[in-house]
C-alpha positions in Angstrom: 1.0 -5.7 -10.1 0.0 -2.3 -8.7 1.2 0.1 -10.7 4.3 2.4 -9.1 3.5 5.7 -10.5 0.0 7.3 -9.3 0.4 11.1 -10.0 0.1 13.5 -12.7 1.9 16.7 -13.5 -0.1 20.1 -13.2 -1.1 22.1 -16.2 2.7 24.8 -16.6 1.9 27.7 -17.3 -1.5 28.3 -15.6 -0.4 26.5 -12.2 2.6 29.3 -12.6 0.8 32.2 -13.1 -1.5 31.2 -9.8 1.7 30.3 -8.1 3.2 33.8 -8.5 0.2 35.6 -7.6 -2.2 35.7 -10.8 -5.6 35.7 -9.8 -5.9 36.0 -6.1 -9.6 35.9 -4.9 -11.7 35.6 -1.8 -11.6 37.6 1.6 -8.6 37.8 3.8 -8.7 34.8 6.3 -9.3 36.6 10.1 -6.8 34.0 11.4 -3.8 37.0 10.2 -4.5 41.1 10.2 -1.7 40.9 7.9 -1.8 37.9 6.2 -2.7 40.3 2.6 0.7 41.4 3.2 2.2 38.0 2.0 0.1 38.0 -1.3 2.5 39.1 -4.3 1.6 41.2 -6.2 -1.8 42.9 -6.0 -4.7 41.5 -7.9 -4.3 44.5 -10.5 -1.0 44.1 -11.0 -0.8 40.3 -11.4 -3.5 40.8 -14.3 -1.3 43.3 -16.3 1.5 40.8 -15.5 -1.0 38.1 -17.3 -0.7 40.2 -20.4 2.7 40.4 -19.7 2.9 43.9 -19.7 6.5 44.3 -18.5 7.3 47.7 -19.3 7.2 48.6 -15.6 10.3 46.8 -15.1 12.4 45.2 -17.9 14.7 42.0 -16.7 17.4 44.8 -16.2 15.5 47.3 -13.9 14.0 43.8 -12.7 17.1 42.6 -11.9 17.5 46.0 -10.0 15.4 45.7 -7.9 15.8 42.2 -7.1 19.0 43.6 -5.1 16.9 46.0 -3.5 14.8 43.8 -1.8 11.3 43.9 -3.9 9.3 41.1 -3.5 7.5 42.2 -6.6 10.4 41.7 -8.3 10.7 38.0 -8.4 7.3 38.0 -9.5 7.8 40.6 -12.5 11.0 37.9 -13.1 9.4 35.0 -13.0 6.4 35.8 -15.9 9.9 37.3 -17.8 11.1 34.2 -18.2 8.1 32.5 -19.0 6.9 34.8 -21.6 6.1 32.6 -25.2 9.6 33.2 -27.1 11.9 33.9 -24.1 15.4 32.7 -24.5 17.9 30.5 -22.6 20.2 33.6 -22.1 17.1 35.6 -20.6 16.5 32.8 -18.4 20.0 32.0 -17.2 20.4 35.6 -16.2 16.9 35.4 -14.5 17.8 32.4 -12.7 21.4 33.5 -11.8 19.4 36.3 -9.9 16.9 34.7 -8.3 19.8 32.1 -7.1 21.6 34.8 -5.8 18.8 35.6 -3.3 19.3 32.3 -1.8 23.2 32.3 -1.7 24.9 31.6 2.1 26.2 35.1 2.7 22.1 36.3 3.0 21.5 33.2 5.1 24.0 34.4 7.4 22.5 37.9 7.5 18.8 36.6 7.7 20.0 33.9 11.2 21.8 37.2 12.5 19.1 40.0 11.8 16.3 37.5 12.5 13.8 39.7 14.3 10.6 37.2 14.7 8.3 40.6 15.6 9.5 42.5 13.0 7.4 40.9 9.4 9.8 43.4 7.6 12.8 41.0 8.5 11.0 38.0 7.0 13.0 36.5 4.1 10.1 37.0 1.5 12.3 37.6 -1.4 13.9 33.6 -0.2 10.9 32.4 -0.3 9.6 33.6 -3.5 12.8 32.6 -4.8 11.9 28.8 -4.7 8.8 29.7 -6.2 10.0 30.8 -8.7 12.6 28.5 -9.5 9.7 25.9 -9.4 8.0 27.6 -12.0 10.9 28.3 -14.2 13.2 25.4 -14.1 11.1 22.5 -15.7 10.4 23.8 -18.6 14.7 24.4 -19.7 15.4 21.1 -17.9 12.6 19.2 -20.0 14.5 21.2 -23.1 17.3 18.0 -24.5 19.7 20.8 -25.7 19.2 22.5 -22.2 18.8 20.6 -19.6 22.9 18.9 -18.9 23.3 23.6 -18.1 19.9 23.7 -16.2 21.0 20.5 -13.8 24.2 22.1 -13.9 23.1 25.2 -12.4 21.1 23.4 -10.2 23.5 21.3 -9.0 26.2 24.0 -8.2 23.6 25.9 -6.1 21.9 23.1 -4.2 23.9 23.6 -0.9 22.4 26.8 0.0 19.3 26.3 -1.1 19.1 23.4 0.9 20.1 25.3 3.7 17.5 27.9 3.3 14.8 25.1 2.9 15.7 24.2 6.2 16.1 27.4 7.9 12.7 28.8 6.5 11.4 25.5 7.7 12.5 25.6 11.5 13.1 29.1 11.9 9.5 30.0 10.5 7.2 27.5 9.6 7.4 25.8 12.7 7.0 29.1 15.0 3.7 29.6 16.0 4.8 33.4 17.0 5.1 34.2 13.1 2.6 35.7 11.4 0.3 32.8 10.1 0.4 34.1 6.3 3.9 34.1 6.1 4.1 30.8 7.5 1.7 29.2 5.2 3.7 31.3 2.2 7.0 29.8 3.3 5.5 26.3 3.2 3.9 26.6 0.0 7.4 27.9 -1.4 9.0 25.1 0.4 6.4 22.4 -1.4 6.8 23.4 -4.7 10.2 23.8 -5.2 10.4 20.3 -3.6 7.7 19.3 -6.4 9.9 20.1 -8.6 12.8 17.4 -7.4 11.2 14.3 -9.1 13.4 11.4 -10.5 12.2 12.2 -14.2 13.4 15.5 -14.2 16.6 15.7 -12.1 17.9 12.6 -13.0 20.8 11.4 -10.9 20.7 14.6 -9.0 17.4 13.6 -7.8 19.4 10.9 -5.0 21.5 13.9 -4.1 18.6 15.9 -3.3 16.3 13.9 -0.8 19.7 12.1 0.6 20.3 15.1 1.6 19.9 15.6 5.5 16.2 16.6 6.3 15.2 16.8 3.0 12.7 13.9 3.5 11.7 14.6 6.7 11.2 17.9 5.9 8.0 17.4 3.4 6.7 14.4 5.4 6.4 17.0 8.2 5.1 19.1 6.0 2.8 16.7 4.9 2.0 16.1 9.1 1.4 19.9 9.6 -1.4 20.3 7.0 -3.4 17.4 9.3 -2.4 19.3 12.4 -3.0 22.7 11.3 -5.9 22.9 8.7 -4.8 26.6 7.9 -1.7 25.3 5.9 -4.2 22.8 4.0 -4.0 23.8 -0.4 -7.7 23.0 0.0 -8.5 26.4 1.7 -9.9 28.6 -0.7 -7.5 31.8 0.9 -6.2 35.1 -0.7 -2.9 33.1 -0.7 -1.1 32.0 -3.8 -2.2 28.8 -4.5 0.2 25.5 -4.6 1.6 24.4 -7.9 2.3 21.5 -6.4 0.4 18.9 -3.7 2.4 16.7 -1.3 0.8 13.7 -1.6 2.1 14.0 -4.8 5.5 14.6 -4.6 5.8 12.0 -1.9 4.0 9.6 -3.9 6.0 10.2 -6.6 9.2 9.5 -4.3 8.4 6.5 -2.5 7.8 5.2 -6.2 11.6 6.2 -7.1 12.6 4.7 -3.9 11.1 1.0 -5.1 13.6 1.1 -7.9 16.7 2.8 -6.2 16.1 0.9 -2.8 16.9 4.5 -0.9 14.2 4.1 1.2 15.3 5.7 4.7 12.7 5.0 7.3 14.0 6.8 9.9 13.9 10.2 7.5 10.4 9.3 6.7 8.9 8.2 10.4 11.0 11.0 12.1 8.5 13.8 12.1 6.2 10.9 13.5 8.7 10.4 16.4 9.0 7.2 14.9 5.5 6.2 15.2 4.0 4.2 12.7 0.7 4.8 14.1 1.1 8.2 14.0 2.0 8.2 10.2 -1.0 5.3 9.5 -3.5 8.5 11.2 -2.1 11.3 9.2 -2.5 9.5 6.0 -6.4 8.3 6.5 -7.2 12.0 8.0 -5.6 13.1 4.2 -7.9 11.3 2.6 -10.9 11.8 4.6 -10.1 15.5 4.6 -10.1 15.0 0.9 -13.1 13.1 -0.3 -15.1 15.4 2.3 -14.8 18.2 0.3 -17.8 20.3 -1.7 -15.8 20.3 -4.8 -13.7 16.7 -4.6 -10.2 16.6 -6.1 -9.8 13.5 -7.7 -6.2 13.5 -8.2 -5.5 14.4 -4.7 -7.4 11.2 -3.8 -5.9 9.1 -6.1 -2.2 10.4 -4.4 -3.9 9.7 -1.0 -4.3 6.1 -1.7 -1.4 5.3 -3.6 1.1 7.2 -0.9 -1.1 5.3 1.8 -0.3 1.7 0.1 2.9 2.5 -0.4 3.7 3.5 2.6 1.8 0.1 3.8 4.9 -1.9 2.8 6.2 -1.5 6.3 4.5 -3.8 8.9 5.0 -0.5 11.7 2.4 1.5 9.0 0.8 -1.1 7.6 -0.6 -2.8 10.5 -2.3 0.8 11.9 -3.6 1.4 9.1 -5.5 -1.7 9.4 -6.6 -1.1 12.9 -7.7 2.6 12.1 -10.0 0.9 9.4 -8.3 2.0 6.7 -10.2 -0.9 4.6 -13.7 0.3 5.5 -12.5 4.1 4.0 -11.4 2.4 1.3 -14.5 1.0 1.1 -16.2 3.8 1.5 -14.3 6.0 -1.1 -15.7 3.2 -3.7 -19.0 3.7 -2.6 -18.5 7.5 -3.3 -17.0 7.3 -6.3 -19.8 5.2 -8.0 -21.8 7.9 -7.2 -20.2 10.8 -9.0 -21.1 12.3 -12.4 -18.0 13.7 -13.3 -17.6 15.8 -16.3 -15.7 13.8 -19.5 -12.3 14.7 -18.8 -12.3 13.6 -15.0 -14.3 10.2 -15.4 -10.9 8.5 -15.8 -9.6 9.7 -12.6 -12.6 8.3 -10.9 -11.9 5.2 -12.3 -8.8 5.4 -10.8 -9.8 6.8 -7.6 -12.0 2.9 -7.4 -9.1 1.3 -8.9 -6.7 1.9 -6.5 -9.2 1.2 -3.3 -9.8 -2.0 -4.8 -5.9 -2.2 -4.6 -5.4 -1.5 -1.4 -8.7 -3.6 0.3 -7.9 -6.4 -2.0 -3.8 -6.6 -0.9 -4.9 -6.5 2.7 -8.5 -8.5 2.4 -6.8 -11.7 4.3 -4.0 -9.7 6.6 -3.9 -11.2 9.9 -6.0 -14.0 8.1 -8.9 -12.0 7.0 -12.1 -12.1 9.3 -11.4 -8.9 10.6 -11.3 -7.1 7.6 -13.4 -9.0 5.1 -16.4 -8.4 7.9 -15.2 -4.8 8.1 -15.4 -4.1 4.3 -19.0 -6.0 3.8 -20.6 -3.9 6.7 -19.0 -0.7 5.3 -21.1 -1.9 2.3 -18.5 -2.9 -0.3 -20.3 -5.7 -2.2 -22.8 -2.7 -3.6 -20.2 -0.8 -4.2 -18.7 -3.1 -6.5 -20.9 -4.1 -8.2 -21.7 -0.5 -9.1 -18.5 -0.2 -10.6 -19.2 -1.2 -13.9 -20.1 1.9 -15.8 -16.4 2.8 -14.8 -14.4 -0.1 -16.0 -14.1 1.6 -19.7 -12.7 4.8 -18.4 -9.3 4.2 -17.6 -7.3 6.3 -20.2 -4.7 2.9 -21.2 -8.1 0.5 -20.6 -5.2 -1.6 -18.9 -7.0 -4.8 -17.8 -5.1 -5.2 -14.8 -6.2 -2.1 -12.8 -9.3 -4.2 -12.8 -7.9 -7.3 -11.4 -8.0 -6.8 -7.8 -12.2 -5.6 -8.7 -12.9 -9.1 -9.6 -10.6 -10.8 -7.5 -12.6 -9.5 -4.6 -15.7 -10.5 -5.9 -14.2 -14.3 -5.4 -13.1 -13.8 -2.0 -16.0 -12.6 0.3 -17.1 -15.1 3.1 -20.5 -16.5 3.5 -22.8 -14.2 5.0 -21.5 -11.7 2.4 -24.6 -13.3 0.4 -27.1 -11.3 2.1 -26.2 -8.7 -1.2 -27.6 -11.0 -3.4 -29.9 -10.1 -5.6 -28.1 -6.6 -6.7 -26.4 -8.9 -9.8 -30.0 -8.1 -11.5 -28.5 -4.4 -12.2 -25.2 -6.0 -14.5 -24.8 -6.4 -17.7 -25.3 -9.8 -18.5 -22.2 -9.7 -21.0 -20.0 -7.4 -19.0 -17.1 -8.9 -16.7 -18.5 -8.1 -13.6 -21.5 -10.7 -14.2 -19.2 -13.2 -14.6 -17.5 -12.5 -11.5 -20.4 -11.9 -9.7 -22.0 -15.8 -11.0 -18.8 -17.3 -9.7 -18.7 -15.6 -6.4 -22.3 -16.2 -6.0 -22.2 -20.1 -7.0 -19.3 -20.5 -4.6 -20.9 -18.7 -1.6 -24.0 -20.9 -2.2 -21.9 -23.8 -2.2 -19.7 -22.8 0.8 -22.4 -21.6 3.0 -23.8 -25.4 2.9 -20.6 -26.6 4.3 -20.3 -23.7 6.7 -23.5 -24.6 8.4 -22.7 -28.3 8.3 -22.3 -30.0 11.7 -20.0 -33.6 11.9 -18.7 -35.1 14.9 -14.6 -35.5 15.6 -14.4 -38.6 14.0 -14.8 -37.0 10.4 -11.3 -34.8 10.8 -7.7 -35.9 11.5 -5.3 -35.0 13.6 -1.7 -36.3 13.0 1.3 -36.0 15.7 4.2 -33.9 14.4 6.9 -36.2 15.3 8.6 -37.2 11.9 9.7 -40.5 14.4 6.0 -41.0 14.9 3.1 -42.2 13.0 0.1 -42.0 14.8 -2.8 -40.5 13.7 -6.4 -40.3 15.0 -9.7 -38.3 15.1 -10.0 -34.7 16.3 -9.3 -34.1 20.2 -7.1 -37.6 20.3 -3.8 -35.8 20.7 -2.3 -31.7 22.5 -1.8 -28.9 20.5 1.5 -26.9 20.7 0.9 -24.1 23.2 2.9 -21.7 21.2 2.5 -21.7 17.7 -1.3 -23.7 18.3 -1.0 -25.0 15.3 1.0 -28.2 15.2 -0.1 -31.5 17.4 1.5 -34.1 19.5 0.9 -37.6 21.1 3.1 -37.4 24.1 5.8 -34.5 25.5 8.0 -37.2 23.8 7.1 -36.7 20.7 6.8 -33.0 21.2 10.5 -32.1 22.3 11.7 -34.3 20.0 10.7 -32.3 17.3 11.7 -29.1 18.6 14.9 -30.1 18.8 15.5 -32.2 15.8 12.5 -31.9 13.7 12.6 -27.9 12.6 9.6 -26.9 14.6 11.5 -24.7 17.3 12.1 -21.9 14.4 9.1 -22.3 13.1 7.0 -22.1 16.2 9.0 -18.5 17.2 8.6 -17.3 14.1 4.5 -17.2 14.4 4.7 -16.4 17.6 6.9 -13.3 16.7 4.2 -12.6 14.2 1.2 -13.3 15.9 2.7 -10.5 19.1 3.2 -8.3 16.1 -0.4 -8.6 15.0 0.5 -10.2 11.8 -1.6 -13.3 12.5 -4.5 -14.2 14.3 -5.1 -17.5 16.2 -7.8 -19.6 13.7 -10.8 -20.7 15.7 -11.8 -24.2 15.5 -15.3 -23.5 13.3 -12.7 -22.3 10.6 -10.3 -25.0 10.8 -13.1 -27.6 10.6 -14.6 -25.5 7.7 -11.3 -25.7 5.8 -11.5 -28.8 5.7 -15.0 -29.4 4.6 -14.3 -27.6 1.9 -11.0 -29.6 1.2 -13.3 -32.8 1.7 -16.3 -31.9 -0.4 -14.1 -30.6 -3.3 -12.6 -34.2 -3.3 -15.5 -35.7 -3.3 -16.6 -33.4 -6.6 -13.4 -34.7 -8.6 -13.2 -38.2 -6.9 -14.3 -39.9 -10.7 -10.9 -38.2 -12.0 -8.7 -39.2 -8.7 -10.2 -42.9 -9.1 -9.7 -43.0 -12.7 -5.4 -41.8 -12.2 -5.7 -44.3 -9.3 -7.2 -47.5 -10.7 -7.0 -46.9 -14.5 -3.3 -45.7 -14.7 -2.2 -47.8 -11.8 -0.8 -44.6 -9.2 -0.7 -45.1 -5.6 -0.5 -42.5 -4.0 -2.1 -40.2 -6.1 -1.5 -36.2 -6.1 -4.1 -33.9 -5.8 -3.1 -30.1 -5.5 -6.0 -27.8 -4.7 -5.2 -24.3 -5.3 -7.7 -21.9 -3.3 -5.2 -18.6 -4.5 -6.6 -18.5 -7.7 -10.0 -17.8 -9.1 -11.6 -19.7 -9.9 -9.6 -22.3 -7.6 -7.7 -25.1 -10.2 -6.7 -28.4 -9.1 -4.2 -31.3 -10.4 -4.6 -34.8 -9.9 -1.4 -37.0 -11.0 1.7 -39.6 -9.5 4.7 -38.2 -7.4 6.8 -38.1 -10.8 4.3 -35.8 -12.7 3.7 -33.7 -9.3 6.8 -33.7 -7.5 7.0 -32.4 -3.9 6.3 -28.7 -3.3 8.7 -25.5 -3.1 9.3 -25.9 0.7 8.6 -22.7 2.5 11.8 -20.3 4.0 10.3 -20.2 7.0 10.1 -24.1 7.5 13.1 -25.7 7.0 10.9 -28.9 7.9 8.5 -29.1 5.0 10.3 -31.4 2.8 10.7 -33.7 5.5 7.0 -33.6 6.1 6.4 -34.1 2.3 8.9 -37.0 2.3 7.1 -38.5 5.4 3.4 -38.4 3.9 4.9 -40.3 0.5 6.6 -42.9 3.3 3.2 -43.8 4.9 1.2 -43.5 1.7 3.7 -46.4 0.5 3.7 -48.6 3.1 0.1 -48.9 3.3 -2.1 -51.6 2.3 -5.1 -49.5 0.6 -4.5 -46.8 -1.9 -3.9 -43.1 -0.7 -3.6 -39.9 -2.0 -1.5 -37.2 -0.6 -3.1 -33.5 -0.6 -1.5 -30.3 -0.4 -3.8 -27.8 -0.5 -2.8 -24.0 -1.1 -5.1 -21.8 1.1 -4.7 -17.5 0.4 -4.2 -15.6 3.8 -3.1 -12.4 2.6 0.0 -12.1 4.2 0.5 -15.2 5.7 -0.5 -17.9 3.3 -1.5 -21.3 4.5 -0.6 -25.1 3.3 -3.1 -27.6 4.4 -1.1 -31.0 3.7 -2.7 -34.7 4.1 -2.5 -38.1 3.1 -6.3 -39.9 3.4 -7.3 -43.3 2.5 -9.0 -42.7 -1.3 -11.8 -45.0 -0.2 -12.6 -41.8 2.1 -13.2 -39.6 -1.3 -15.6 -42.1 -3.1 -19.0 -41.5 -3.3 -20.6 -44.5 -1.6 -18.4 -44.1 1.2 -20.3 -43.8 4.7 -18.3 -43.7 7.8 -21.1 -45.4 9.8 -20.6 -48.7 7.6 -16.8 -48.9 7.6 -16.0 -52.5 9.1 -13.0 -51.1 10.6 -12.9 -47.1 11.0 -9.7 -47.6 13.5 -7.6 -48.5 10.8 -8.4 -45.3 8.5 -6.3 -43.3 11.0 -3.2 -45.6 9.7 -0.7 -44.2 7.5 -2.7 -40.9 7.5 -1.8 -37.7 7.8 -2.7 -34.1 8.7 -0.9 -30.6 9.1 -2.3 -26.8 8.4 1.0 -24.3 8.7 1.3 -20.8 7.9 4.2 -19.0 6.3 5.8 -18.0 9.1 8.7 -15.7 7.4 9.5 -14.2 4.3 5.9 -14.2 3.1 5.0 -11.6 0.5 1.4 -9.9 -0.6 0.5 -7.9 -3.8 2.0 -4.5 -2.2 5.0 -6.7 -1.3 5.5 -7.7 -4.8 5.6 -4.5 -6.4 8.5 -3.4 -4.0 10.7 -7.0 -3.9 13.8 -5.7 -2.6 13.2 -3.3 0.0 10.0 -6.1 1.6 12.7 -8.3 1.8 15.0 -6.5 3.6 12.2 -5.1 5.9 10.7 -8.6 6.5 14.5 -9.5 7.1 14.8 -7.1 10.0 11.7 -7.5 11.8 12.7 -11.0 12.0 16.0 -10.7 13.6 15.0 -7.8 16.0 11.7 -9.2 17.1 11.5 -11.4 20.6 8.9 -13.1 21.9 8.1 -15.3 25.3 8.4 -18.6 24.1 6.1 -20.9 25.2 6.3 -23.2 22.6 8.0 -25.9 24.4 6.2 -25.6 27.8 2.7 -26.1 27.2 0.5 -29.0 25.5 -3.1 -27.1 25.0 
């Protein structure tokens, strides 16, 4: 499963001192005359505050002139209370202060005197206040014998300050009359107090915080702004103090909390998007092309990119954007990057993560909307040498935790056939690493498949089967219609057709892929790749027809079982009776399948020669397929040639035939690692979604 928690805390003390001003560099950016202004204090002074020289001001005269409006002040304050040896007492009076900057009386003033010409009416001192309690309040709450007084303080305050988040937010951020520098100030301020809210370190204040109203809105339109405004990005190198915090990060870190306090709020979170997923899907990918684009990459950043991104993914109005924006080919591409880096020693982990996670994200989505789409998208972005590059990385992962490899080798088994035009780069692998052995089973399968693939046999090879439960006629391809809405299912006659939409379960079933297939969650599959499925089926009988004959004749069981399971690599099959290999977990979203399972043992039984009923378990991402059939065995042997069989009309007797995607409650690998809140989105898409329903009018 993919792990929930993707980001890493900043370095204290040092992201402090840059947060209050220590260090400022580089030329004032032209986009503000005055945006110097908003930089606190002066480069001088913030070096003799590194030393932590406060005889200037002592927390007293600090204190002082706290109430007298000096923006310095909070600085001075700050590096106080961060000074090696400083005591709770000297914080708690520190903090009382800088809380009392932000109590509702100077709100009231600042909405009345609000002068938006005027920079000297600017709440500064506000701003720097949440600054400041971002750099002073984790290290007391991360204190045991402190903390239950730090929350508490917290806690009793949190009103206001949420009030003059929200006011700073709207009232200046948002302005494009304020001056640019003390917009991008207020936002930083904003961010990093909000960094500070994580689950680990507020504990159950943490729900009171981002349920409150805005809050999460707030910092994804934060988030929005840095796309739509590149002067509030952290990556510009400005005179500005720097972010403590990145929001990638504190998001990431949220939706993670969410997954296991189902508080997810959608709304909140698409709200700054007016509700557009697509809108959301854009702003992420243009965050992490703006990130892996820069001179001097930030690998955390892009390992918060990715993981926000496949969070967020969980909801089909995001997720399905994303794919169409061709989020896999960045994906792709970001592997292809990342193999390329030389890292120093401490950062080749995080490159290891950065691939890591792509592979995630390309690997959870490779066979969305049943997969040719983006399995060719990912091959011509040029994946395959990408992976197979990876291997210097795989020992670099700090925990060397096997599974944030899995999805690397699970992709190597899942490419489609002209993906072998990469062969040949196995020569650069180790021959005793992992990825060799991956690479020798995808490339032995592709062989293999692209045989079949190119493999031309007339109608007469496959079955068709009519749907009717009532019925049992089967025959070769093209002898019978195809439901016109869900165009998977066949029928003899209009008969046989309403009969089972009204008694036989396929009514529900056939909305429900309709539902999906108008919501892009599944593509119509062409007949080449119908046919090819079953090739595949076919010849991979025909490879273990010595073990089906030997169950058959040898142990006396007719029918015989055979489950072929294509999800896993390398695929596994079972051969046995009914008792050993009972009928299949039927499917939610197919009330019907038991019947259909019940109906295949029926003909096998009645039948003169010896069958075997197949189920076959095909992976398409998220909609899975079942390929289910009962076949004469005679039809797996290897002597068996169509062209000699005395009587080929009566091999369509008592056979069967049916390919069916999950329709419903279908989950993927992202899916899985939030259970609860996939259900209850897969749940509501359902009952809100409508479709034209056709699937009782037409016969293709």
């Amino acid at each position: 499963m993919m792990p929930l928690v993707a980001h890493s805390k900043p370095d204290p003390l040092s992201a402090v001192l840059k947060c209050v001003g220590v260090g400022l560099k580089g030329p004032i950016p032209r986009t503000s005359l005055s945006i110097s202004h908003w930089c606190m204090p002066s480069s001088r002074s913030a070096r003799s505050s590194t030393n932590f020289n406060c005889n200037v001001y002592r927390r007293d005269q600090g204190i002082e002139a706290l109430t007298s409006g000096s923006p310095e002040a909070v600085t001075t304050l700050t590096l106080i209370a961060l000074k090696s040896g400083s005591t709770f007492t000297q914080f708690h009076l520190i903090s009382s202060a800088v809380y009392g900057l932000l109590d509702p009386t100077r709100l009231q003033r600042a909405k009345k005197n609000n002068v938006h010409e005027d920079p000297n009416t600017y709440p500064l001192q506000q701003a720097l206040g949440l600054r400041s309690l971002a750099s002073i309040l984790p290290e007391w709450v991360a204190r045991k014998a402190y903390a239950a007084r730090t929350l508490s303080g917290l806690s009793d305050r949190w009103s206001p300050i949420h009030d003059w988040i929200m006011y700073l937010k709207t009232e200046y951020v948002d302005q494009e009359s304020i001056d640019i520098g003390f917009r991008i100030v207020a936002k930083r301020c904003i961010v990093d107090f909000l960094g500070v809210c994580r689950a680990d370190s507020l504990g159950e204040m943490f729900n009171a915080v981002v349920t409150s109203p805005g809050i999460i809105a707030t910092l994804f339109a934060l988030w929005h702004l840095e796309c739509q405004d590149r002067r509030f990005s952290p990556c510009l190198d400005d005179e500005l103090p720097p972010p403590i915090y990145n929001i990638p990060a504190i998001l990431d870190s949220w939706m993670c909390t969410f997954a296991h306090h189902e508080i997810w709020d959608w709304t909140e979170i698409l709200r700054p998007f007016n509700g557009d997923g697509a809108s959301l899907a854009t702003t992420a990918l243009n965050h992490l092309q703006h990130d892996i684009a820069q001179t001097s990459i930030n690998y955390d950043r892009i390992i918060w990119d990715i993981h926000l991104m496949t969070t967020l993914s969980i909801n089909d109005a995001i997720r399905i954007p994303l794919l169409d924006q061709r989020s896999m080919a960045i994906l792709a591409g970001v592997i292809s990057l990342m193999v390329d880096q030389h890292p120093t020693n401490k950062h080749r982990h995080l490159v290891a993560k950065c691939i890591s996670y792509a592979c995630w994200y390309i690997r959870a989505y490779m066979e969305a909307t049943d997969g040719l789409p983006w399995v060719t998208q990912v091959v011509e972005a040029g994946i395959l040498p990408a992976l197979l590059a990876t291997e210097p990385w795989l020992k670099h992962l700090k925990d060397k935790n096997e599974e944030d490899w899995e999805p690397l080798f699970l992709l190597l088994g899942q490419m489609i056939p002209n993906a072998i035009e990469a062969a040949g780069l196995h020569t650069k692998l180790k021959t005793d690493g992992q990825l060799f052995k991956a690479w020798n089973m995808f490339e032995k399968v592709i062989r293999n498949r692209i045989g079949l693939f190119d493999k031309d046999e007339g109608n007469e090879t496959y079955i068709e089967s009519c749907q009717n439960a009532q019925c049992t006629k089967s025959g070769p391809a093209g002898s019978f219609k195809r439901c016109g809405g869900c165009l998977h299912v066949h029928y003899c006659s209009r008969e046989c057709q309403t009969h089972d939409w009204k008694n036989g379960g396929h009514q529900k079933y056939c909305r429900d892929i309709q539902a999906r297939r108008a919501n892009g969650l599944v593509t119509r599959l062409p007949t080449r790749d119908l046919r090819f499925i079953d090739k595949v089926i076919a010849y991979d009988l025909s490879i273990f027809s010595d073990r089906v004959n030997e169950v058959a004749i040898t142990h006396n069981v007719n029918p015989v079982v055979v489950e072929l399971d294509y999800t896993d690599i390398p695929m596994r099959i079972g051969v046995g009776s009914m008792h050993s290999m009972p009928a299949p977990e039927t499917c939610q979203c197919d009330v019907s399948m038991r019947q259909k399972w019940d109906h295949m043992v029926e003909l096998a039984q009645k039948s003169s020669n010896n069958r075997i009923l197949v189920r076959a378990f095909i992976p398409g991402g998220t909609s899975p397929k079942v390929k289910l059939q009962v076949l004469p065995l005679s039809r797996i042997l290897p002597d068996y040639d169509p062209e000699n069989d005395e009587d080929p009309i009566s091999e369509f007797d008592n056979t069967f035939d049916h390919l069916y995607s999950c329709a419903g409650l279908s989950f993927g690998i992202i899916d899985d690692a939030f259970p609860d809140e996939a259900m209850r989105l897969l749940k509501e898409k359902t009952s809100t979604l409508t479709v034209t329903d056709t699937g009782l009018d037409a016969l293709d």
